[in-house]
N, CA, C and O atoms as CSV, one atom per row, in Angstrom:
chain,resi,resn,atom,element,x,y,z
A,1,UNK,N,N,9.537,1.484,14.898
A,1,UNK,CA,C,8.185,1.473,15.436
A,1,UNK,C,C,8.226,0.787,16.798
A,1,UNK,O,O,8.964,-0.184,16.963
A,2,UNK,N,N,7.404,1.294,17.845
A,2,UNK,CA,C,7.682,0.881,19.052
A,2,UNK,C,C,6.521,-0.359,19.202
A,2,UNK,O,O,5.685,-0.622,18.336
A,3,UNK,N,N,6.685,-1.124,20.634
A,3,UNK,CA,C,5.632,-1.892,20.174
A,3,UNK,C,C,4.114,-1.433,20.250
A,3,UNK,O,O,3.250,-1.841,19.475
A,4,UNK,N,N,3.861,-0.358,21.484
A,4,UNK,CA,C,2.602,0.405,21.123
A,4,UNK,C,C,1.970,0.724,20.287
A,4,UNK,O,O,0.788,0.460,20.067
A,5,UNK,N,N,3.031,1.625,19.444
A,5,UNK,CA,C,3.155,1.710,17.958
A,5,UNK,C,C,2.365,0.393,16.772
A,5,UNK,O,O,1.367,0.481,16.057
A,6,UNK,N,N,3.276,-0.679,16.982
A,6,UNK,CA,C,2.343,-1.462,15.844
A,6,UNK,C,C,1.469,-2.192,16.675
A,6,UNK,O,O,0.808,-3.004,16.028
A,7,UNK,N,N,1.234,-2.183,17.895
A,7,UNK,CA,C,0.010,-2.707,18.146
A,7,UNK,C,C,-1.277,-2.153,17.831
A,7,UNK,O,O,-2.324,-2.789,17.705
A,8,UNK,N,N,-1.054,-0.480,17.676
A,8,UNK,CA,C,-2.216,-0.040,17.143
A,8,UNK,C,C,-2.594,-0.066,15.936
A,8,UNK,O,O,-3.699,-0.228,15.418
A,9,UNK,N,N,-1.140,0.183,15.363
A,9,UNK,CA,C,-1.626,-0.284,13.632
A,9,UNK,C,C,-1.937,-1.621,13.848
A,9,UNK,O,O,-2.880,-1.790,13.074
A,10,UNK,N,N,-1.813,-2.280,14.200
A,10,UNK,CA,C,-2.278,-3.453,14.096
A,10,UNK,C,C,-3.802,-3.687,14.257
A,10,UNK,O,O,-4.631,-4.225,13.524
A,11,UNK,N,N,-3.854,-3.291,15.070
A,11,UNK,CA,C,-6.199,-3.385,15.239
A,11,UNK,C,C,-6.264,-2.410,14.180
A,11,UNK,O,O,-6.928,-2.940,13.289
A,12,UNK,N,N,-5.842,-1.027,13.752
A,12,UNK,CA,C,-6.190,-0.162,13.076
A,12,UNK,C,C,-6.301,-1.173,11.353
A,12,UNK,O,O,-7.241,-1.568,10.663
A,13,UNK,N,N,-5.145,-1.232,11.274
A,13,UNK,CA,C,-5.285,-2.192,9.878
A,13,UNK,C,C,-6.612,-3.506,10.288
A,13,UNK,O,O,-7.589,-3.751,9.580
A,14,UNK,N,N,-6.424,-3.865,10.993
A,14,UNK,CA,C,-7.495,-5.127,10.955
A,14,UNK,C,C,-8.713,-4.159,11.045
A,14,UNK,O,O,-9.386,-4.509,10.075
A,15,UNK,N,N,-9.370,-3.154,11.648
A,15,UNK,CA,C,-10.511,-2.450,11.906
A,15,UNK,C,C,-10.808,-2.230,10.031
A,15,UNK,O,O,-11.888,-1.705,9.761
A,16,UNK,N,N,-10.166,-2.501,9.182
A,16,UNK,CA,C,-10.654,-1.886,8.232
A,16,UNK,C,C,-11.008,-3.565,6.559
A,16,UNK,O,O,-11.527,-3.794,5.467
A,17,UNK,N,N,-10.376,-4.016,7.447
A,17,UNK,CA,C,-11.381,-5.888,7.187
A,17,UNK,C,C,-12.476,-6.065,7.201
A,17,UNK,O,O,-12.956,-5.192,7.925
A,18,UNK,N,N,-13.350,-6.789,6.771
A,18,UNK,CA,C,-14.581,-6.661,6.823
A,18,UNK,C,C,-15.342,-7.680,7.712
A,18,UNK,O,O,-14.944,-8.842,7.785
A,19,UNK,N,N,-16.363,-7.279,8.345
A,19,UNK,CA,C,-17.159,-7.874,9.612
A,19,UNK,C,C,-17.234,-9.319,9.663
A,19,UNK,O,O,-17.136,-9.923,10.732
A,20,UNK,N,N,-17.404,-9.897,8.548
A,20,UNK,CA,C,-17.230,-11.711,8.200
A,20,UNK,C,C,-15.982,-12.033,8.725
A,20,UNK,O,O,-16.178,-13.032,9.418
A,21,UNK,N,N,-14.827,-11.734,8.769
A,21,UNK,CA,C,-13.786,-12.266,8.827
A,21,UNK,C,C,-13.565,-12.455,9.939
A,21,UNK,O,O,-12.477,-12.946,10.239
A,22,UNK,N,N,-14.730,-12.062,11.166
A,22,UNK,CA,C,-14.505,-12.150,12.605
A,22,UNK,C,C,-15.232,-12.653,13.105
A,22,UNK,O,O,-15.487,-12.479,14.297
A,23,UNK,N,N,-16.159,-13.936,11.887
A,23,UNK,CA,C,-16.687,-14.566,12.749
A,23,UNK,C,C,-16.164,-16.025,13.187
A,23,UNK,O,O,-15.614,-16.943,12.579
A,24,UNK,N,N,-16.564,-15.833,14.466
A,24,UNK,CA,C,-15.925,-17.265,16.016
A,24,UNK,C,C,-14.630,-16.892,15.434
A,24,UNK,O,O,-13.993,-17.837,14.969
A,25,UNK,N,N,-14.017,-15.548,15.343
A,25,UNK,CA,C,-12.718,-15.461,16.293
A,25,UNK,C,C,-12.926,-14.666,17.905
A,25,UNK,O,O,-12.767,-13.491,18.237
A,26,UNK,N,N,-13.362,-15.926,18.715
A,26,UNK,CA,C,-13.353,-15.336,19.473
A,26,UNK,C,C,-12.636,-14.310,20.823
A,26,UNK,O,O,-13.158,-13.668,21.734
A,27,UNK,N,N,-11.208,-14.544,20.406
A,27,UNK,CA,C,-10.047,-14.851,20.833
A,27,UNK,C,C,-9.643,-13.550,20.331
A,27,UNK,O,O,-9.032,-12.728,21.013
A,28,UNK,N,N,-9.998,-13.378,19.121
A,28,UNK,CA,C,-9.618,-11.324,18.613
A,28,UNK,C,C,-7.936,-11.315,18.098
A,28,UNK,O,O,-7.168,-12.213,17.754
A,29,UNK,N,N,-7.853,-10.383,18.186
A,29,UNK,CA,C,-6.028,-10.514,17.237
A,29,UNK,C,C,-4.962,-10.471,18.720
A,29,UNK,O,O,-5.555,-11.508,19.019
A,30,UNK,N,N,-4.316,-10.326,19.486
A,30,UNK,CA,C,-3.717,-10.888,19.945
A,30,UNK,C,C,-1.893,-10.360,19.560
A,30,UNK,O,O,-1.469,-10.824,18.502
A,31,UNK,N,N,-0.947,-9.499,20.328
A,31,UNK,CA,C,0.676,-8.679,19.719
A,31,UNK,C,C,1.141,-9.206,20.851
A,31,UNK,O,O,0.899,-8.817,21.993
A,32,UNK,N,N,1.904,-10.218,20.472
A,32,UNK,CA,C,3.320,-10.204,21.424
A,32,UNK,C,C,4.361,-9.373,21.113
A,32,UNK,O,O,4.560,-8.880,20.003
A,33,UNK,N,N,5.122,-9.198,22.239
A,33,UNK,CA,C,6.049,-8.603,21.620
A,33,UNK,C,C,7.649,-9.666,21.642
A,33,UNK,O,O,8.761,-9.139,21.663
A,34,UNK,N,N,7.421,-11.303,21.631
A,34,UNK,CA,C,8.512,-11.824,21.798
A,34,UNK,C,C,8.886,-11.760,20.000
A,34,UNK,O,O,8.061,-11.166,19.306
A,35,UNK,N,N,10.005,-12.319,19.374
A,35,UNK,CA,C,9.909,-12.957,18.410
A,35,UNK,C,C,10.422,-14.294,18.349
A,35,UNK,O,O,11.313,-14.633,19.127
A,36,UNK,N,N,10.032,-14.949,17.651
A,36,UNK,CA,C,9.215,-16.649,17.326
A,36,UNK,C,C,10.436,-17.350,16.084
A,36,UNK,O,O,10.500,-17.072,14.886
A,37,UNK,N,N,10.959,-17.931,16.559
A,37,UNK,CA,C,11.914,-18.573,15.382
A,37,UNK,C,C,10.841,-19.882,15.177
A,37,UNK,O,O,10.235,-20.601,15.972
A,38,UNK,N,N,10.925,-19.813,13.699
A,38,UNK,CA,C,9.696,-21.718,13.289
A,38,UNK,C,C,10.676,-22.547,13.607
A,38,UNK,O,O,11.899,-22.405,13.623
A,39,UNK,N,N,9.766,-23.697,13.932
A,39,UNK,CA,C,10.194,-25.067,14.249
A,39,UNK,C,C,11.514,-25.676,13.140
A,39,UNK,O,O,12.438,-26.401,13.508
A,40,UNK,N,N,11.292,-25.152,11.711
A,40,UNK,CA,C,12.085,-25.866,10.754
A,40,UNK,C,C,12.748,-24.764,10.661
A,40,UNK,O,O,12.989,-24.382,9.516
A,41,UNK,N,N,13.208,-23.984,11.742
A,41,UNK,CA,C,14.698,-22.656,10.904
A,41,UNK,C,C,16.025,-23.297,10.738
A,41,UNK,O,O,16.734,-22.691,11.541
A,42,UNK,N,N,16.489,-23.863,10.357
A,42,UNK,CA,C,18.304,-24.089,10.253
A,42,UNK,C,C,19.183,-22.801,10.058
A,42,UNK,O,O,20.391,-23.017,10.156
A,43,UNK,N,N,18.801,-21.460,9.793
A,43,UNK,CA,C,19.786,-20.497,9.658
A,43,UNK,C,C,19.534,-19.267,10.872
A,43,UNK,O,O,20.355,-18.350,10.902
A,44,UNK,N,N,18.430,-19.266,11.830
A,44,UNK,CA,C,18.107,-18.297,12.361
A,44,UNK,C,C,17.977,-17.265,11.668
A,44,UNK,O,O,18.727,-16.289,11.672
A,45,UNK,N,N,16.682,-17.483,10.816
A,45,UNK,CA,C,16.377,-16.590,9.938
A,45,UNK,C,C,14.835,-16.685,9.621
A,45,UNK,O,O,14.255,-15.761,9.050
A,46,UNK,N,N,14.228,-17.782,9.996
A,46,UNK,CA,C,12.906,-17.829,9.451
A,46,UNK,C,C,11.589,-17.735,10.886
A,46,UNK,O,O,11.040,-18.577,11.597
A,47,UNK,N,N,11.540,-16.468,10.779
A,47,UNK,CA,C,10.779,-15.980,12.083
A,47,UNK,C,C,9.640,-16.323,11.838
A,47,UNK,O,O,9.565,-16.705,10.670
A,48,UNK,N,N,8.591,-16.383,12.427
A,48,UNK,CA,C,7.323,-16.611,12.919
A,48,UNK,C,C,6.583,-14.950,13.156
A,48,UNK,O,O,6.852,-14.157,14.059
A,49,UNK,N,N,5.461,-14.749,11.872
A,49,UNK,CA,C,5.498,-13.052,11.979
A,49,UNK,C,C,3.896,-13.192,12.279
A,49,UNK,O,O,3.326,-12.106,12.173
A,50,UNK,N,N,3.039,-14.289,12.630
A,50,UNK,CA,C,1.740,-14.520,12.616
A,50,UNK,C,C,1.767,-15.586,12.634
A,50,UNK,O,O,2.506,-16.214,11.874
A,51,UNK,N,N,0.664,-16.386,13.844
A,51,UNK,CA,C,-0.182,-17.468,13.535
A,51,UNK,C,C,-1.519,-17.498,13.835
A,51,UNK,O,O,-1.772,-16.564,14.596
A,52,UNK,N,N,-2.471,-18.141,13.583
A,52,UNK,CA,C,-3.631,-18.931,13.632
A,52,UNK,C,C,-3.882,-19.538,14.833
A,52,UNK,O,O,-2.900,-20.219,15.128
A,53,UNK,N,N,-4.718,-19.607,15.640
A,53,UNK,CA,C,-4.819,-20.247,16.675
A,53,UNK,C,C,-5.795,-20.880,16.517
A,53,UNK,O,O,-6.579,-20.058,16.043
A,54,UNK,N,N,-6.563,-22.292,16.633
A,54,UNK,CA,C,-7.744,-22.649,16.792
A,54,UNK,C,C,-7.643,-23.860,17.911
A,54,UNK,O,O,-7.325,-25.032,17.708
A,55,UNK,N,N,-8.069,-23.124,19.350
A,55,UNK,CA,C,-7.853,-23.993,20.559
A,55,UNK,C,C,-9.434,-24.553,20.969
A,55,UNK,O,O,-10.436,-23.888,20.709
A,56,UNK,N,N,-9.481,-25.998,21.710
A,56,UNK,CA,C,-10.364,-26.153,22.403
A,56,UNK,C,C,-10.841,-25.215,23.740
A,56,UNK,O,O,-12.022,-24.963,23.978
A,57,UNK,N,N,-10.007,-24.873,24.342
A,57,UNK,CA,C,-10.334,-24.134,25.710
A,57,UNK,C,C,-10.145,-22.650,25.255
A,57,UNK,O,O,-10.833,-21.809,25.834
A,58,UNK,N,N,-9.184,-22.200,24.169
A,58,UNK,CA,C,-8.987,-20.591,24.186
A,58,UNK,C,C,-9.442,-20.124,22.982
A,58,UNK,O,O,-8.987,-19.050,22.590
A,59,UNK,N,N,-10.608,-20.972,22.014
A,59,UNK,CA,C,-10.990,-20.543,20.862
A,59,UNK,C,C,-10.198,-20.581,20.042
A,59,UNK,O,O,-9.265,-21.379,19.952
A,60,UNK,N,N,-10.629,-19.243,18.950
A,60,UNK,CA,C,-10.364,-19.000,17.745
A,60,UNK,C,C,-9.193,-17.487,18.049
A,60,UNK,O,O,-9.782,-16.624,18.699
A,61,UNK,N,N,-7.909,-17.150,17.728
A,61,UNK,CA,C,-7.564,-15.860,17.618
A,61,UNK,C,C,-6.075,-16.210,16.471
A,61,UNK,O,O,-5.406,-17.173,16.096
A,62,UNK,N,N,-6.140,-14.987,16.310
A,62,UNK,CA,C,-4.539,-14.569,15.894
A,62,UNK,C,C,-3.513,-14.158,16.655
A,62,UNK,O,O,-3.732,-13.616,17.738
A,63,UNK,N,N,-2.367,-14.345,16.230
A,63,UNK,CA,C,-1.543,-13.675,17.240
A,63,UNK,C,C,-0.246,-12.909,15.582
A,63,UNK,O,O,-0.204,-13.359,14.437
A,64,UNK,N,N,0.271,-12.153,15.952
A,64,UNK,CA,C,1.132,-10.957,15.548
A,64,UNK,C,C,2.402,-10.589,16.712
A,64,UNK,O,O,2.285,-10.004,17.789
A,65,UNK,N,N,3.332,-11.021,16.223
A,65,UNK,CA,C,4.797,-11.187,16.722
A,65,UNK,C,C,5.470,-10.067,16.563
A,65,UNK,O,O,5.898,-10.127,15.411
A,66,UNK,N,N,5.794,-9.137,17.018
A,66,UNK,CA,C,6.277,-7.403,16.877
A,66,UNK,C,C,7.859,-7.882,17.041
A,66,UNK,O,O,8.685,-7.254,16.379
A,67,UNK,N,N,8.211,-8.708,17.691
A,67,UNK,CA,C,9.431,-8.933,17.622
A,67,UNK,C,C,10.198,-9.356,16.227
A,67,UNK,O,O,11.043,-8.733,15.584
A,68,UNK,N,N,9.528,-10.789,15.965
A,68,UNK,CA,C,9.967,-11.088,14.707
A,68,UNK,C,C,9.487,-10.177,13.482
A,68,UNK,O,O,9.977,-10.415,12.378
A,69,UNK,N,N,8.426,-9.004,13.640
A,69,UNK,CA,C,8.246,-8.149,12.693
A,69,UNK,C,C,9.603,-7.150,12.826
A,69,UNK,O,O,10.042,-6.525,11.860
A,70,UNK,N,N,10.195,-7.100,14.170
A,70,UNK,CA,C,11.656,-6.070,13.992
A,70,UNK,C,C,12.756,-6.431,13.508
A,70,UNK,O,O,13.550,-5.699,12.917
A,71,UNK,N,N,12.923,-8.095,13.827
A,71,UNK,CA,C,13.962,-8.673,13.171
A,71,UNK,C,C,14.386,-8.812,11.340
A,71,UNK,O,O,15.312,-8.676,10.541
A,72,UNK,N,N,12.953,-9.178,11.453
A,72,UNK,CA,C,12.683,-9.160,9.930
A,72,UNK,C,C,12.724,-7.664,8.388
A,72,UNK,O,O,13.018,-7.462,7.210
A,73,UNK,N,N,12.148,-7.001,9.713
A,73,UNK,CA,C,11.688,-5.737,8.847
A,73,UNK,C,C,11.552,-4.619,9.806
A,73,UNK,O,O,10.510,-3.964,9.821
A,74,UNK,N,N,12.397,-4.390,10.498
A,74,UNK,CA,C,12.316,-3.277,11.765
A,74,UNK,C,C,13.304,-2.205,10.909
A,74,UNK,O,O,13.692,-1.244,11.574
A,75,UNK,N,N,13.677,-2.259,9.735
A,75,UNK,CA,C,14.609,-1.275,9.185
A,75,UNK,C,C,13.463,-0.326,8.052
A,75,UNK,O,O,13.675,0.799,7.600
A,76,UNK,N,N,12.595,-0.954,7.880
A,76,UNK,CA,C,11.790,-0.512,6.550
A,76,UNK,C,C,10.775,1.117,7.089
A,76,UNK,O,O,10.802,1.737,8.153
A,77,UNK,N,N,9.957,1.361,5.780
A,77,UNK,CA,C,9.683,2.258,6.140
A,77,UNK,C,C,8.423,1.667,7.436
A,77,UNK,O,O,8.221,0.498,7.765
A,78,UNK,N,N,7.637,3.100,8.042
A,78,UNK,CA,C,6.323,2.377,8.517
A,78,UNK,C,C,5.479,2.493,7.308
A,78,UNK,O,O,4.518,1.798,7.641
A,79,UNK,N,N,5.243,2.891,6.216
A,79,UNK,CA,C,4.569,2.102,5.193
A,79,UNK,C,C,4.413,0.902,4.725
A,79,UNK,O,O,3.382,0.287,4.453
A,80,UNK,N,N,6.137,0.444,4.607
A,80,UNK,CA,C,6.001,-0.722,4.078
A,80,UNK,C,C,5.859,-1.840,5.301
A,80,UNK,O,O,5.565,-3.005,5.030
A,81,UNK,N,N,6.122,-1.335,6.864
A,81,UNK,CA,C,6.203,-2.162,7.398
A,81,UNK,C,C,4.840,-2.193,7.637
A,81,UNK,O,O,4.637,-3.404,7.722
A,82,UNK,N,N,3.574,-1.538,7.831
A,82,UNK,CA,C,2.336,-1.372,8.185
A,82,UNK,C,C,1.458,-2.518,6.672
A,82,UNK,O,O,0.482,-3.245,6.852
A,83,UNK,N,N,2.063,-2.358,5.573
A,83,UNK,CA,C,1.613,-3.072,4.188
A,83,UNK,C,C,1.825,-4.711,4.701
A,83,UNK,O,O,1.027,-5.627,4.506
A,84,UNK,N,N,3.217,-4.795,5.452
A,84,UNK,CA,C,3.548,-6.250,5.481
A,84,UNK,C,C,2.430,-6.598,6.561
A,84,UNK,O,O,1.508,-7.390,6.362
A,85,UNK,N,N,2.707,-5.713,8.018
A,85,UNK,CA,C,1.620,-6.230,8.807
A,85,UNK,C,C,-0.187,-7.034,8.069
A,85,UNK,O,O,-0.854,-8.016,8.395
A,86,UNK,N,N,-0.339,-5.991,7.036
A,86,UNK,CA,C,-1.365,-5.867,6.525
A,86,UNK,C,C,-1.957,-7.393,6.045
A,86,UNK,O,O,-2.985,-8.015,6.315
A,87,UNK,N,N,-0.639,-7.697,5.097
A,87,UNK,CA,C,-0.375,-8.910,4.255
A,87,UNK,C,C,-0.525,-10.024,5.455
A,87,UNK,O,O,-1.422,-10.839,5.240
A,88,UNK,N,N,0.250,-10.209,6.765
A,88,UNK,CA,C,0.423,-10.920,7.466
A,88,UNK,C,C,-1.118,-11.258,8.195
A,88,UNK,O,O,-1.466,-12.356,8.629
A,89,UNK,N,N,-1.868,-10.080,8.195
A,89,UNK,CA,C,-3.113,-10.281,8.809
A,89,UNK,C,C,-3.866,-11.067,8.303
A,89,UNK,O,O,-4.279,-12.145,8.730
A,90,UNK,N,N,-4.155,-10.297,6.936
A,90,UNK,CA,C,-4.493,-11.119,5.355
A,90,UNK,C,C,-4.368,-13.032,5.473
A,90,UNK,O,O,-5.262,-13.831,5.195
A,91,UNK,N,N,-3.634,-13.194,5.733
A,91,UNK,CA,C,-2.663,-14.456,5.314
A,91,UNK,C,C,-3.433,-15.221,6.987
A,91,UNK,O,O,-3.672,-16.429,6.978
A,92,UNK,N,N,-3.658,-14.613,7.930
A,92,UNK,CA,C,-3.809,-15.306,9.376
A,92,UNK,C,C,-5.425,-15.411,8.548
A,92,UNK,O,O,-5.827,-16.476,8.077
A,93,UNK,N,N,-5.983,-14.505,8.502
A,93,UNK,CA,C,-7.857,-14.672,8.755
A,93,UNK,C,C,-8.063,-15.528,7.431
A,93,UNK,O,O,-9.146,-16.101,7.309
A,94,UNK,N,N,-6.833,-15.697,6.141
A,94,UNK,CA,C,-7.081,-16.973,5.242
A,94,UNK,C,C,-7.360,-17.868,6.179
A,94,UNK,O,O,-8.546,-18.184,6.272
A,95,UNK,N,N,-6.384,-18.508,7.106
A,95,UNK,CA,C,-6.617,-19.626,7.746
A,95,UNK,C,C,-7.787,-19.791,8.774
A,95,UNK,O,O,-8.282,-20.856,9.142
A,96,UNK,N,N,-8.094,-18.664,9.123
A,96,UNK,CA,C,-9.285,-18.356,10.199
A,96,UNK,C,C,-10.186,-19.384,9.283
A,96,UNK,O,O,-10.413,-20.574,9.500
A,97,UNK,N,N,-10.770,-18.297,7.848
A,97,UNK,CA,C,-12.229,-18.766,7.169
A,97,UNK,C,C,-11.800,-20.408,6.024
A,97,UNK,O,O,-12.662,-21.118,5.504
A,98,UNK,N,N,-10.496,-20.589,5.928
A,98,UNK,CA,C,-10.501,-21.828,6.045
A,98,UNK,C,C,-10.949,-22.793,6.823
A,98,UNK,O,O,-11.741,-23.725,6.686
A,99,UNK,N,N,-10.294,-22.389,7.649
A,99,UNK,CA,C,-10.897,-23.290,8.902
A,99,UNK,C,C,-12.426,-23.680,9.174
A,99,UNK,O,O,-12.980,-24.777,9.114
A,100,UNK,N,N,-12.991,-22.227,9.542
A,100,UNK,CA,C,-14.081,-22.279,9.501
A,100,UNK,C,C,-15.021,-23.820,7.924
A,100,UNK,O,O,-15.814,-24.757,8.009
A,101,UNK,N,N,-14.452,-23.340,7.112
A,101,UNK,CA,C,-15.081,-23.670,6.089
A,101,UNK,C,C,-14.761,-25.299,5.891
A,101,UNK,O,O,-15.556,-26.104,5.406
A,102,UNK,N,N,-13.547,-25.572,6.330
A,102,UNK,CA,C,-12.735,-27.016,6.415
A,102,UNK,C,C,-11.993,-27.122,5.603
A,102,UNK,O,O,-11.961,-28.277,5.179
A,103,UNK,N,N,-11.354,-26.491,5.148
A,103,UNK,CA,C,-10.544,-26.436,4.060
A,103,UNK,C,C,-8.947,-26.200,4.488
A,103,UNK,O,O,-8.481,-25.592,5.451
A,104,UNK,N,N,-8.540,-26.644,3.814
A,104,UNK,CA,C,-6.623,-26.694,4.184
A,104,UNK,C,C,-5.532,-26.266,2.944
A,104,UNK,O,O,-4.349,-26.570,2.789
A,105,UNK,N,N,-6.467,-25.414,2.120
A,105,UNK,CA,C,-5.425,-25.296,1.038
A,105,UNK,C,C,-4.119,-24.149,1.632
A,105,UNK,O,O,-2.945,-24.448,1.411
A,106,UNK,N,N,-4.410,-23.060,2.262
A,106,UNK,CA,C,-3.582,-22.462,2.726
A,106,UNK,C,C,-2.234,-23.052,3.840
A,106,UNK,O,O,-1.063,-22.683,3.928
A,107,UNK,N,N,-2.989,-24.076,4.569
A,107,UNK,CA,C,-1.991,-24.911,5.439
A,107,UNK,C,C,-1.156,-25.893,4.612
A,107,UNK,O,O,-0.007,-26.118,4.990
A,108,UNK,N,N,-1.688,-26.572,3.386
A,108,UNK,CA,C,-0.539,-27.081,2.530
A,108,UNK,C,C,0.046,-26.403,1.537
A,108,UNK,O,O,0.627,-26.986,0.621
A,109,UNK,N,N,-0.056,-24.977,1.625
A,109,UNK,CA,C,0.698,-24.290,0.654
A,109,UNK,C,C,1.988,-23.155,1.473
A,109,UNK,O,O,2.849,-22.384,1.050
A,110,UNK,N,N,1.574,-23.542,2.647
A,110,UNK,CA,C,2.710,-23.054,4.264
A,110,UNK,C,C,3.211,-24.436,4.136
A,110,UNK,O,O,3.985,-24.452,5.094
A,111,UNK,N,N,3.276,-25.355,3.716
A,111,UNK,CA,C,3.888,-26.680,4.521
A,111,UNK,C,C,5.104,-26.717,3.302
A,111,UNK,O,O,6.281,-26.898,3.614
A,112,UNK,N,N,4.619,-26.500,1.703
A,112,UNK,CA,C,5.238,-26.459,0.698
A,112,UNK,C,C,6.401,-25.474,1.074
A,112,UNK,O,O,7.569,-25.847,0.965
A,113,UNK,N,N,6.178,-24.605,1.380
A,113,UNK,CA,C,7.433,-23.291,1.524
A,113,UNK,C,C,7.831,-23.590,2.262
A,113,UNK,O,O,9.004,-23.788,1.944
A,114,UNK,N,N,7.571,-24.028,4.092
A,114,UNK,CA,C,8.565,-24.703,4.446
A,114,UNK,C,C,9.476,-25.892,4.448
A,114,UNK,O,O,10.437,-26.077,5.195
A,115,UNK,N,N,8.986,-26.740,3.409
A,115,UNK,CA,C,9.798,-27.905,2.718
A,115,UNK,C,C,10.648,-27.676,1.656
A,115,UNK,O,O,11.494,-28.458,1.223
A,116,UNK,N,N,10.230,-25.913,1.019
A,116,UNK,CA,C,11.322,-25.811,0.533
A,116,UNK,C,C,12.212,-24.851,0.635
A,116,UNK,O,O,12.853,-24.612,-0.388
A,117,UNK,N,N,12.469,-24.136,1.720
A,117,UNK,CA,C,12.948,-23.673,3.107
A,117,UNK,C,C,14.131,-24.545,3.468
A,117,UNK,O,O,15.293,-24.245,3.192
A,118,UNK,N,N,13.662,-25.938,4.271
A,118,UNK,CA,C,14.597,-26.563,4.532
A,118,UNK,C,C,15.490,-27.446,3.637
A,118,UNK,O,O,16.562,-27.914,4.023
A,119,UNK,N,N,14.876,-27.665,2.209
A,119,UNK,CA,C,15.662,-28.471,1.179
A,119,UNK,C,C,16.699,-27.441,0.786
A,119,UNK,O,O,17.866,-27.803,0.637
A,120,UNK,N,N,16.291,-25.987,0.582
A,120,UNK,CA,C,17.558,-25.172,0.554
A,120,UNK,C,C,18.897,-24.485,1.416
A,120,UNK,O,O,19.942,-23.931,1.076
A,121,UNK,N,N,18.147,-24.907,2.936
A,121,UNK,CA,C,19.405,-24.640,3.868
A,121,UNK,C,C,20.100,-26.090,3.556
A,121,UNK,O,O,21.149,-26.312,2.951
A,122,UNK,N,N,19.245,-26.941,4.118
A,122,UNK,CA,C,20.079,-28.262,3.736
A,122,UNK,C,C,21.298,-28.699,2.675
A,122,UNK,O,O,22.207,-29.526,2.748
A,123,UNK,N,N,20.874,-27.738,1.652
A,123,UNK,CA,C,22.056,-27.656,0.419
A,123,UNK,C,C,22.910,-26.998,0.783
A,123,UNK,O,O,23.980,-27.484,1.149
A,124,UNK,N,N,22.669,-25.732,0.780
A,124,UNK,CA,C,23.423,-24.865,1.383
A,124,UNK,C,C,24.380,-25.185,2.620
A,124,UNK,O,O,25.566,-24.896,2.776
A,125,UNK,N,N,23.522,-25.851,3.426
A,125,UNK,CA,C,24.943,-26.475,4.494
A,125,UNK,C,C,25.466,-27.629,4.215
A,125,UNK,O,O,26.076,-28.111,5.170
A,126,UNK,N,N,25.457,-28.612,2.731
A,126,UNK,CA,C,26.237,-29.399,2.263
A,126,UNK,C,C,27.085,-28.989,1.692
A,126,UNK,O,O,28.219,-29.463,1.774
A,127,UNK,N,N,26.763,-27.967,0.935
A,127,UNK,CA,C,27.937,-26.827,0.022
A,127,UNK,C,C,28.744,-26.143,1.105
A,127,UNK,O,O,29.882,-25.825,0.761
A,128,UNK,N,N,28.368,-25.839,2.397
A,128,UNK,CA,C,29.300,-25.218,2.798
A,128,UNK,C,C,30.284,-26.106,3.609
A,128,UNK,O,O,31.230,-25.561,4.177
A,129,UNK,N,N,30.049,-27.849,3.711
A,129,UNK,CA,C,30.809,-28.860,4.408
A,129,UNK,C,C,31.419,-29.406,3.484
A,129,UNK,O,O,31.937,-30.426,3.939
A,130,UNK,N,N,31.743,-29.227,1.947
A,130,UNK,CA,C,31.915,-29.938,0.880
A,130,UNK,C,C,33.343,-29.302,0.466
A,130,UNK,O,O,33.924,-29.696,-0.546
């Protein structure tokens, strides 16, 4: 998929969300096309496929990483890769109407997976120095 390509699926899948989920994003969804390694990767493996933005000066938006969607899943079908986009959108506007609402259960249940993310490379690169 090119990046034109999922940029349109990309509004296309979000166009079919429902009108609440866009409110004070003012900022709108947002496709780079770099891809995003997270702060806690130890294997160059744990890409960044969506985040949340909630800025003082640039609002409320999402952003959608086409890069790390190729790294990750640039082999799959465009079904399944259009389903993941889907999921990934899903998973950003949780944090949107969290936010909105004040709530953080979704941000400590991202903090959990990446704590246990790094407790398993961490093993993994003791087992492999051992």
């Amino acid at each position: 998929m090119t990046f034109d390509e999922f940029e349109t699926a990309a509004y296309e899948i979000a166009d079919t969300f429902p009108e609440d989920f866009y409110r004070e994003l003012n900022g709108g969804i947002i496709v780079k096309a770099r891809a995003l390694l997270h702060p806690a990767d130890r294997n160059g493996d744990l890409f960044v496929l969506g985040e949340y933005h909630r800025d003082h000066y640039l609002g409320r938006f999402v952003v959608l990483y086409y890069g790390s969607f190729m790294r990750c899943c640039g082999t799959w079908s465009e079904a399944a890769l259009r389903e993941k986009m889907r999921k990934v959108l899903l998973h950003e506007f949780r944090h949107h109407l969290e936010s909105l609402a004040g709530e953080r259960d979704l941000e400590i249940e991202d903090a959990i997976h990446i704590s246990q993310y790094t407790k398993k490379a961490e093993e993994q690169r003791k087992e492999g120095d051992g």
